[in-house]
C-alpha positions in Angstrom: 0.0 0.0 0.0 1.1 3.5 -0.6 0.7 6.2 1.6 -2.6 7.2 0.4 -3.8 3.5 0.7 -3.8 2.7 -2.7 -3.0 -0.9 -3.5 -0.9 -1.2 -6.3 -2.5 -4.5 -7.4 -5.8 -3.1 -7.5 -5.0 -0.3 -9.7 -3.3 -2.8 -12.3 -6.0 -4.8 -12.6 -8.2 -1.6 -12.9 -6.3 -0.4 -16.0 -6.1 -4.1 -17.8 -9.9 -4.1 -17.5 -9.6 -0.3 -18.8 -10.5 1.1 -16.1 -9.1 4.2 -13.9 -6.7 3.5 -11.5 -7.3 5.6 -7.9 -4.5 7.4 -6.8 -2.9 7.5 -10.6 -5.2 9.0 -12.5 -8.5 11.1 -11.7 -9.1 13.4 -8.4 -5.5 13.1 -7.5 -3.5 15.0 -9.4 -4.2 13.2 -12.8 -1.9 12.8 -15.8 -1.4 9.5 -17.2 0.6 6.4 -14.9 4.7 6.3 -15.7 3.5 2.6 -15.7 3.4 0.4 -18.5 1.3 -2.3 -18.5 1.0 -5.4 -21.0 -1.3 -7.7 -20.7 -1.0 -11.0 -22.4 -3.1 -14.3 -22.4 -5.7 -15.0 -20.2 -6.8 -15.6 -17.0 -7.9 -19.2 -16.8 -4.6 -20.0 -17.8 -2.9 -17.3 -16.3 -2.6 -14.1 -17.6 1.4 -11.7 -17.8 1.0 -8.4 -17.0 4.4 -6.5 -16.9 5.4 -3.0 -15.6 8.2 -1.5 -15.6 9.6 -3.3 -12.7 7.6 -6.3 -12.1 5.9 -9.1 -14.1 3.0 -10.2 -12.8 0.9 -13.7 -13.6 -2.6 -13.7 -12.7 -5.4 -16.8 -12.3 -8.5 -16.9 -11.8 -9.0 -19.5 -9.0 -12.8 -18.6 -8.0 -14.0 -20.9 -4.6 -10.0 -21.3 -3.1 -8.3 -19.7 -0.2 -4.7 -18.8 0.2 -4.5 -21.8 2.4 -6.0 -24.2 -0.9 -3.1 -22.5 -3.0 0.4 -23.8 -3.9 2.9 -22.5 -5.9 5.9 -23.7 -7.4 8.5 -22.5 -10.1 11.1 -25.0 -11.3 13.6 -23.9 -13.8 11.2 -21.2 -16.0 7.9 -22.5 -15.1 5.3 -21.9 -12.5 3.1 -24.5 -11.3 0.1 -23.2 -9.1 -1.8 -26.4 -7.7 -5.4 -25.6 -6.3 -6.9 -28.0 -4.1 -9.7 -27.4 -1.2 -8.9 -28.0 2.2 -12.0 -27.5 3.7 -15.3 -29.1 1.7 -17.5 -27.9 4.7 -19.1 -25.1 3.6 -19.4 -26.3 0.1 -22.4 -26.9 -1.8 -22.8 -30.7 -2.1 -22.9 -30.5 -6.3 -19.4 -28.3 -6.2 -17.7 -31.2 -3.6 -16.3 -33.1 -6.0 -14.8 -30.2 -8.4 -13.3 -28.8 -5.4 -12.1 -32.0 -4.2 -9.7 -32.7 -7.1 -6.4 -31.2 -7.7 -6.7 -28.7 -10.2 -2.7 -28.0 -11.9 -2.0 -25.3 -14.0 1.7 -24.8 -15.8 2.8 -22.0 -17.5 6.1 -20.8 -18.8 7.6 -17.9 -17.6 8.9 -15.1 -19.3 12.7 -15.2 -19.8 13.2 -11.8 -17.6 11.7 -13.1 -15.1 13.2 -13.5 -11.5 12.4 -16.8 -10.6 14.5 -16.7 -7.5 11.8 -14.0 -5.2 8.6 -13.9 -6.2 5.0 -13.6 -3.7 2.0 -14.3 -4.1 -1.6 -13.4 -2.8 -5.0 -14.6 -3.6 -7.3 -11.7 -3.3 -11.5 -12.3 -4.0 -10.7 -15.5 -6.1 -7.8 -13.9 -7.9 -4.4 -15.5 -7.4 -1.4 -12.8 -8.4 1.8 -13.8 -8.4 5.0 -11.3 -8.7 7.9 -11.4 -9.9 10.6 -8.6 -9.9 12.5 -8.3 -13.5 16.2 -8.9 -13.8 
């Protein structure tokens, strides 16, 4: 969070969906962002959107908590494994879906740190970050 109590996060996804971001453009000053942002794929499969900085992969993971959520990253690819921990508040038709590992792979981009990264999983939205070499 910035000192305003933007989230950083929240304004990128704000601008991929073409929307404003708070705090970089509108009542606070204006002008357009010094960020760039490119977004590539989608998020199903995992989506790359890059700043200037960073290089973030997003998924949509709708149903999962943080604690359902692994991630891995061997060589230059990420593996996110999704698996619920807790079927007790889940409707009895979703159970089996949620019960199942879901895996998803996807190759990273070559300037990609795969040393540090973090992830959160935010309203069903897993991003993960990366810093850029």
């Amino acid at each position: 969070m910035d000192p305003f109590g933007n989230d950083p996060f929240e304004d990128i996804v704000r601008e991929f969906f073409g929307q404003s971001a708070r705090g970089v453009r509108g009542s606070r000053g204006g002008g357009r962002s010094s960020r760039r942002i490119t977004p590539r794929g989608d998020n199903k499969t995992g989506s790359f959107i890059e700043t200037d900085k960073e290089i973030y992969v997003i998924f949509e993971l709708p149903g999962y908590k943080e604690e359902d959520i692994t991630v891995n990253v061997n060589d230059r690819v990420i593996e996110v494994i999704a698996k619920k921990k807790n079927l007790e508040k889940v409707q009895s038709y979703l159970k089996e879906k949620f019960s199942q590992e879901s895996n998803v792979r996807k190759s990273l981009p070559e300037n990609a740190n795969k040393n540090k990264y973090d992830y959160k999983l935010k309203n069903g939205i897993l991003e993960i970050k990366f810093n850029k070499k």
